[in-house]
N, C-alpha and C positions, 0 to 999 in steps of 0.2 A: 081362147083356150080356157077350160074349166080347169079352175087350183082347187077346187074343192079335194079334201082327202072322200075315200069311198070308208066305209065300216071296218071295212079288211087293213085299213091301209090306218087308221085311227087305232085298231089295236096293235100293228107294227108299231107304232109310235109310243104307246103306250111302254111294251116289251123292251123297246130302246132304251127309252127314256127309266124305265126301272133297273133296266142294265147298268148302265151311267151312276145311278142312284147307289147302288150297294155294290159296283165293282172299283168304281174310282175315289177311293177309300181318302178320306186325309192323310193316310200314311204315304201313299204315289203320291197327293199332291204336293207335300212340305218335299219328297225326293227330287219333283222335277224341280221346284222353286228355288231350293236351294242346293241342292248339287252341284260342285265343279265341273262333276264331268257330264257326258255328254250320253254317250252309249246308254251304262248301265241300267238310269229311269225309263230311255227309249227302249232298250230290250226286255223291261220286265213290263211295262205298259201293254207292250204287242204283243208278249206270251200270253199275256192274261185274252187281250183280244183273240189271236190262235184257236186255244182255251175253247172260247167261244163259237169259232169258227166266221169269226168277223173282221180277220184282218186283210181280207182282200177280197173287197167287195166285186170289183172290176174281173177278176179272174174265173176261168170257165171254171162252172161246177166241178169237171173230172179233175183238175188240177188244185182244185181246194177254193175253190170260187164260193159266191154265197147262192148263184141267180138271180139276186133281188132284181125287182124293175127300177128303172130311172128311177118312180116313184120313190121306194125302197130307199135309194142309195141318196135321193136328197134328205128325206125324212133322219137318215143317219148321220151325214152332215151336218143338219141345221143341231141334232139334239148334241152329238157330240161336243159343237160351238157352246150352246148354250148349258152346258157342264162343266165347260171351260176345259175338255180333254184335250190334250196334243195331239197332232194328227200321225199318220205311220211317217219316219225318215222313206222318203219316195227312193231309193237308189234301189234299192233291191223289188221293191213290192211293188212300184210302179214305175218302173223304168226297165230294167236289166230283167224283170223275171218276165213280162209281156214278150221280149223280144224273144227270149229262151221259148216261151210255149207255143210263139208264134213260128219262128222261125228254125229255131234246136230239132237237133235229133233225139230220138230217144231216150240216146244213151243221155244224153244232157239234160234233158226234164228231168228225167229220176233223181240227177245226179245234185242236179242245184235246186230245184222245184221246192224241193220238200225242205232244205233246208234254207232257202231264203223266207217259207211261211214259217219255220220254229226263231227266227232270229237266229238262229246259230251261226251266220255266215253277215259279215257286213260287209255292205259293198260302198263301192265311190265310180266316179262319173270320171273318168280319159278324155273327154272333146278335146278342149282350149289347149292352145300351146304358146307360149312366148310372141311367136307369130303369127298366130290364126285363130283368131276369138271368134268374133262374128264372121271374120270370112272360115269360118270352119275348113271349107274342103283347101287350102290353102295349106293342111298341115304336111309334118313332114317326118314325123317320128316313123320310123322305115322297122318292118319287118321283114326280111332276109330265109329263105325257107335253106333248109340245113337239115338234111332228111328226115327226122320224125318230128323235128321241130321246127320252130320261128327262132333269128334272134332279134331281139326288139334292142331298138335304140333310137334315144330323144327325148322328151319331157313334153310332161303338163304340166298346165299350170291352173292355180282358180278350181284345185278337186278339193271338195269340199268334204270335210269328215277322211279324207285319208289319212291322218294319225290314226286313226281306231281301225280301219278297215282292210277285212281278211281278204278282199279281192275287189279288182278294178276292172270296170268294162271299158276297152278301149278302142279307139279307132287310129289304124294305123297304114301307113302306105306299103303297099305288099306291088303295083305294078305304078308304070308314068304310061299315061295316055294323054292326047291331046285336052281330053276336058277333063279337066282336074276331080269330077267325080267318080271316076272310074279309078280302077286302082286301089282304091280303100278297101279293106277288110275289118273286121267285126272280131276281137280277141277278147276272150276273157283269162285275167293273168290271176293270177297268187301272189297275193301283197307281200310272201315271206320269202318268195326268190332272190334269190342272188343276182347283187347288179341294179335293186332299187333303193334308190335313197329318197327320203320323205324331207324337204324341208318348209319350215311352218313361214305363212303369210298372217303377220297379227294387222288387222283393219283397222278404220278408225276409231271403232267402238272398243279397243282395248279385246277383241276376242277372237280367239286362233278356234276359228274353223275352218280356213282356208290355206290350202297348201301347192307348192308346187311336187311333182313327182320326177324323178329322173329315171332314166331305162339306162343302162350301160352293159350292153353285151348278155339280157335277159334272153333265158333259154325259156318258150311256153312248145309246151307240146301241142301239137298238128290238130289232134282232138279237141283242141278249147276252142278251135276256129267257128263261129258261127253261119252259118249258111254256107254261100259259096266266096271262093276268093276273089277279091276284087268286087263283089258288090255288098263291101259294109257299108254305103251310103244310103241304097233303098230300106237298109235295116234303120239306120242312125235316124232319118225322116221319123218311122213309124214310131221311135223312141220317143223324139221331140215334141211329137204332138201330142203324144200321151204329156209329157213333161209341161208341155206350155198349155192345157188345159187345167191341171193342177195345180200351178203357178197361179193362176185367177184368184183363187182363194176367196169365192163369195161368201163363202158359211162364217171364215172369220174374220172379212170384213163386215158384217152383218153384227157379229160378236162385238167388236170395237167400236161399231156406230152407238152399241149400247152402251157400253163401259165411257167412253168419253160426253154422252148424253149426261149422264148421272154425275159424273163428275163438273160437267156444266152447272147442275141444278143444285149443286153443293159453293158454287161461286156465290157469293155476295156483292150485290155494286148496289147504284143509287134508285135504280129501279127494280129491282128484287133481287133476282138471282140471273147470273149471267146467260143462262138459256133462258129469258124472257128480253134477252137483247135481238130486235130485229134484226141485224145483221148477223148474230150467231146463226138463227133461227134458219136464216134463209143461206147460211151454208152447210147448216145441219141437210135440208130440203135439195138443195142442187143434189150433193153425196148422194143422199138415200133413193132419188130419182133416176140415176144414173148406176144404181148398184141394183138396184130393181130388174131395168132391163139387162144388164148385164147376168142378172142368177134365170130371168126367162132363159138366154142362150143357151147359159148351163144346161138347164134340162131340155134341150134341144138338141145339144152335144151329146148329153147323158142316154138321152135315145138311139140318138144312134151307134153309139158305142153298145149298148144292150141288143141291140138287134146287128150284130158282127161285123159291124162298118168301122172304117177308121177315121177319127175326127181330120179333117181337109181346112182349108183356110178358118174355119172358125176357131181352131184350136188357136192358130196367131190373134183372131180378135180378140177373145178371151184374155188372152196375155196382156197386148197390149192394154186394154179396159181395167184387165183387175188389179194389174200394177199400178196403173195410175191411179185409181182410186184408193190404193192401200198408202201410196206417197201419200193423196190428200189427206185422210186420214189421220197420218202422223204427224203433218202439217198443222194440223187441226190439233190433234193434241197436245203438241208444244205448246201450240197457242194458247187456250184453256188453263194449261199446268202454269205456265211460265208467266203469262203475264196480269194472273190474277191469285200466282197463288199466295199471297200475302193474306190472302179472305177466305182460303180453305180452310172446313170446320175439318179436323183432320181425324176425328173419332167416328167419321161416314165410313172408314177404310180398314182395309185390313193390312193395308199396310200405310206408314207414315209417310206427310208429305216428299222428305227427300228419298225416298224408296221411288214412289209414285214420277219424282222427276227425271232419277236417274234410268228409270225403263223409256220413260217417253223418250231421251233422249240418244238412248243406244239404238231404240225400235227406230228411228231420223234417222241417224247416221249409216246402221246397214241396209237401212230401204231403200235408200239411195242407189244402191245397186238391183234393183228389182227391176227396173226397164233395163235391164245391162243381160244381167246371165237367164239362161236358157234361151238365149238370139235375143241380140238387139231391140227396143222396140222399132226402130229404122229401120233394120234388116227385117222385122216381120210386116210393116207395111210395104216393104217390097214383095214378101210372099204372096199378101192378098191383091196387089195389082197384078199379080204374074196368073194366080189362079182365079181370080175371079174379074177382070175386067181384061183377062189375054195380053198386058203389054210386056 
C-alpha cells in the first residue's frame, strides 16, 4: 500500500490543520476541560464544525455530507487528535442520522436531518435493557400499535447522555416470532413524552453519564417508525457497525501514545529518564505495532464506507483491537503517572501532578467498559466466526 499523501491531499492537511489552529480557540478548550456539564461545550464545538461544513464527514453530500475520500477523512482525524479537539457525541451524527438517510422516508430526512447536523436535537441510544445487553435481540420493551400510534412500555438501561437528550432511537418489540430477530422495530421517541422517566447510573469514576430509561404507557406516533415493522434488526446491524468502527478510536489512541511518551521522558530513575527503561520501551513498541496495523484496517473500512458499502465483520475487528489497545494504554498510564510519580518535574505540564493522576485514573476505570458496550468483545468474535469462517 503507498501512505504517501499526493500534493492535493498535503494541502487538505494543510487547510485542516489551519482550521484547528484559529477555530479551536483556548476559549473551547478551558469550556471542554473544565465544564460540569456535558452538552453545552459539545454543541458549541459541532456548531462551529457545521459552520464549517465538517461535521459529518461520513454523510452523503446531498444530505450535508463533506465527500471527502478515505484519504480526506483520515487526514481529518489524525489532525484533529493532534489539536487535541474532541470528536462529534456519535448518537445523533453517526449513529441515528446514517440509519435515518439510509433507511427514512422523506418526510424523516428533512424532518431530523438538518437538525441532527445544527446540534439542535440531541439524541441517546435505546439497545440494552435490564435483560438484554449483549444478547440484544433478547429484549423486551413492547410496542403495542393503538391506531395512529405505538404504546411503548419497558426500560433501558446503560443510554448514555439521556439526561440531556431531546430524543431516543429505540428498539423495540412490535411482533413474537420464533427467532427472536424478527419482530423488532426501529422508533424514534421524544425524550419530553409522557410516561418517561430518566434515572441516573453514577460509575465508578464518580460520573453520571449513564442512565436507565423507563417507558410507561408512552404514546410515539406511527410516523417515527423507521422502515418497516418488524424489521428494526436489519436497521440496528447497520447502526452497530457504523458504532463499533468508531468505537476503535485510532486517531486518539495514537494521540495518547504521545501524551504518555512525554510524560515518560519527564520521569527520572537511575538510568535517565523512564522511557530510556527497556522494558518501558518495548511496551511503548508492542502498542504502537499493534495500533499501526489496526489504523491500516481503518482505511480499509474507511474505503469502503466511501465507496457506498457497509462495513461487515471488520467493523467487530476494529472494536475488538481498538478497545483493547485503548485499555493498554490506560494501563500504561497508570503505570508511568503512579509509580514514578514522585520524580515528575511537574512544570513540563499544563496541568499539575495530581490533575495529571486524577484523569489517568477516571480514563482506568471507565475504560474498563470499552470491550463491554456497543457488543461484547465475546459477542463480536462470535460475529467474525459466523461471517467470516461460516460456523
Amino acid at each position: 500500500m503507498d501512505n504517501r499523501f499526493s500534493s492535493a491531499d498535503l494541502e487538505f492537511q494543510q487547510e485542516v490543520r489551519a482550521f484547528f489552529a484559529s477555530e479551536f480557540t483556548d476559549e473551547i478548550k478551558e469550556l471542554i476541560a473544565t465544564s460540569e456539564e456535558t452538552k453545552a461545550p459539545a454543541v458549541k464545538w459541532q456548531k462551529i464544525l457545521h459552520k464549517k461544513g465538517w461535521v459529518a464527514p461520513d454523510w452523503p453530500e446531498k444530505f450535508g455530507g463533506t465527500g471527502w475520500s478515505p484519504v480526506q477523512k483520515y487526514i481529518f482525524e489524525s489532525e484533529r487528535c493532534l489539536a487535541g479537539a474532541p470528536d462529534v457525541v456519535p448518537f445523533g451524527l453517526r449513529m441515528v442520522g446514517p440509519v435515518i438517510f439510509t433507511f427514512g422516508n422523506d418526510e424523516q430526512q428533512q424532518r431530523f436531518l438538518p437538525r441532527i447536523l445544527e446540534s439542535e436535537d440531541w439524541w441517546c441510544q435505546g439497545y440494552s435493557e435490564p435483560g438484554a445487553g449483549s444478547d440484544l435481540a433478547a429484549l423486551q420493551t413492547k410496542a403495542v400499535r393503538d391506531g395512529d400510534d405505538y404504546i411503548v412500555n419497558g426500560a433501558k438501561i446503560w443510554t448514555t447522555y439521556a439526561q440531556h437528550a431531546d430524543w431516543i432511537f429505540c428498539l423495540v418489540r412490535t411482533g413474537n416470532f420464533e427467532k427472536r430477530q424478527q419482530g423488532i422495530s426501529f422508533l424514534l421517541i421524544d425524550m419530553n413524552s409522557d410516561g418517561i422517566q430518566v434515572n441516573p447510573i453514577h460509575t465508578i469514576d464518580n460520573h453520571h453519564s449513564l442512565n436507565e430509561v423507563v417507558f410507561e404507557n408512552v404514546r410515539v406516533p406511527v410516523e417515527n417508525l423507521i422502515g418497516v415493522e418488524n424489521q428494526g434488526w436489519t436497521y440496528a446491524k447497520a447502526l452497530l457497525a457504523h458504532e463499533r468502527t468508531s468505537i476503535a478510536g485510532v486517531a486518539d489512541s495514537k494521540r495518547w501514545l504521545m501524551d504518555i511518551k512525554e510524560i515518560a521522558k519527564q520521569q527520572s530513575n537511575a538510568d535517565g529518564t523512564l522511557f530510556d527503561d527497556p522494558l518501558i520501551q518495548q511496551r511503548f513498541s508492542d502498542i504502537e505495532i499493534e495500533l499501526m496495523a489496526l489504523e491500516f484496517m481503518e482505511l480499509r473500512v474507511l474505503a469502503k464506507l466511501s465507496s457506498g458499502e457497509t462495513p461487515g465483520p471488520e467493523s467487530s475487528l476494529l472494536k475488538i483491537k481498538g478497545t483493547e489497545i485503548q485499555q493498554a494504554l490506560q494501563e500504561l498510564r497508570m503505570q508511568v503517572i503512579g509509580a514514578y510519580s514522585g520524580s515528575l518535574r511537574i512544570d513540563q505540564f499544563n496541568n499539575d501532578l495530581q490533575q495529571q493522576g486524577s484523569y489517568a485514573r477516571k480514563e482506568y476505570m471507565y475504560g474498563r467498559a470499552a470491550t463491554i458496550y456497543g457488543g461484547s468483545n465475546e459477542v463480536q468474535r462470535n460475529v467474525i466466526a459466523k461471517a467470516v469462517l461460516g460456523l
